[in-house]
C-alpha positions as CSV (number, residue, x, y, z in Angstrom):
1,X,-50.0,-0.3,-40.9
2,X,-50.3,0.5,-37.0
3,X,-48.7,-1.7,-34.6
4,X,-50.9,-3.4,-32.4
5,X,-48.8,-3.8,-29.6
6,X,-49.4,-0.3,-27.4
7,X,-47.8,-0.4,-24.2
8,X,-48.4,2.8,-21.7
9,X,-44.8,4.2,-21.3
10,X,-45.2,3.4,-17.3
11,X,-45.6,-0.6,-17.9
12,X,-42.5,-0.3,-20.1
13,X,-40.7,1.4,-17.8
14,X,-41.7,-0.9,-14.5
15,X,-41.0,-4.1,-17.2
16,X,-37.8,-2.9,-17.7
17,X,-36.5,-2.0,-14.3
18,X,-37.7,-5.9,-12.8
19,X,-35.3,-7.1,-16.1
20,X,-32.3,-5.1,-14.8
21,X,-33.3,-6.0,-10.6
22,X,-33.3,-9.9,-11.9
23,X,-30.1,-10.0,-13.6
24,X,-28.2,-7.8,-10.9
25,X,-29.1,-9.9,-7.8
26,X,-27.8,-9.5,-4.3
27,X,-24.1,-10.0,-3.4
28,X,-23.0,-11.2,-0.1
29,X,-20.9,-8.4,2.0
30,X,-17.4,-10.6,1.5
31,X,-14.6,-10.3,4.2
32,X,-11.4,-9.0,2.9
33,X,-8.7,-11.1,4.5
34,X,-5.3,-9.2,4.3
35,X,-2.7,-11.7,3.8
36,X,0.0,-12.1,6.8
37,X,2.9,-10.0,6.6
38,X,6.2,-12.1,8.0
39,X,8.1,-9.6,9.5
40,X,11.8,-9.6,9.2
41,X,14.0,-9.4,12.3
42,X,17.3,-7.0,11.9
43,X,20.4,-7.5,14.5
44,X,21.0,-4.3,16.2
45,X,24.4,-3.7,14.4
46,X,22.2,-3.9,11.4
47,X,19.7,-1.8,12.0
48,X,22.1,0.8,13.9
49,X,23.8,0.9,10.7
50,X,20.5,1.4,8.4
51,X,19.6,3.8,10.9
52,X,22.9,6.1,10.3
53,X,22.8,5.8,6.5
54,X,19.3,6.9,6.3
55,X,20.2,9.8,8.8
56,X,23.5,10.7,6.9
57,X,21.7,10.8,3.2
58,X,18.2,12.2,4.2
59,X,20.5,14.5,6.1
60,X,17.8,14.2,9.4
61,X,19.0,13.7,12.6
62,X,18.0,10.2,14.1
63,X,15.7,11.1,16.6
64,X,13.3,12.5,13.9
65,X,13.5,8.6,12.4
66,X,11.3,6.4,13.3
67,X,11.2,2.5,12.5
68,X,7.4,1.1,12.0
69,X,7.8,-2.6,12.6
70,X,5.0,-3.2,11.4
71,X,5.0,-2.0,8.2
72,X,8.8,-3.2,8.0
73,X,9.4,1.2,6.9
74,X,11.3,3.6,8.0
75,X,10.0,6.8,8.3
76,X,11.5,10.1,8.2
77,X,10.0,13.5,9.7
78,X,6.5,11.9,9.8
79,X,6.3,12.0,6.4
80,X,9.1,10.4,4.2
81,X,8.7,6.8,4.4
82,X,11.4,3.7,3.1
83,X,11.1,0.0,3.3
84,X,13.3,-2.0,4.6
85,X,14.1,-3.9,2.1
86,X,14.6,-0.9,-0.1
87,X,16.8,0.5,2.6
88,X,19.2,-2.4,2.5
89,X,19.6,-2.9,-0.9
90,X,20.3,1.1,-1.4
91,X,22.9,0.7,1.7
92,X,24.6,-2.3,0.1
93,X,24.7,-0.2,-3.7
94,X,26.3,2.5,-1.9
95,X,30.2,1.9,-2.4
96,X,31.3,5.9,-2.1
97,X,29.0,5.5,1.0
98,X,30.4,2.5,2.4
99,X,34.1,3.9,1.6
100,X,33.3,7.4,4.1
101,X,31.0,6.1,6.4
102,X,31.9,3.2,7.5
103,X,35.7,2.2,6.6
């Protein structure tokens, strides 16, 4: 038994690309909102003494540190970068630290 149902190949092929176009649609170009970044606000004693422990245990001197306020980093020789908050909690770990530096 022959089919028939003959379809050229081209009808197929135009059949099945309007099938894929209908279920694929158009999507609106969405805005990406980045979410607000409240930035934390250091004393000066503070940060003078973030500043010497990064300096002391990246052993770079403090004019090649740089705070981005910003991004709430640190960053060392253009390159090297450290939160904040990852600064802190290292300095406040850091008893042997603490005991040479700063006693």
């Amino acid at each position: 038994m022959k089919s028939k149902l003959k379809l050229p190949i081209k009808q197929m092929g135009a059949a099945a690309l309007l099938v894929s176009m209908t279920f694929t649609g158009c999507k609106k170009d969405e805005t990406k909102i980045e979410p607000a970044i409240q930035t934390k606000k250091i004393s000066e004693a503070e940060f003078s003494k973030l500043l010497q422990y990064i300096s002391i245990t990246t052993n770079a001197p403090k004019d090649q540190i740089l705070f981005d306020e910003k991004k709430q980093e640190f960053v060392v020789y253009g390159w090297f970068h450290k939160s904040l908050t990852n600064a802190q909690s290292e300095h406040d770990s850091a008893n042997e630290y603490i005991a040479t530096y700063e006693k």
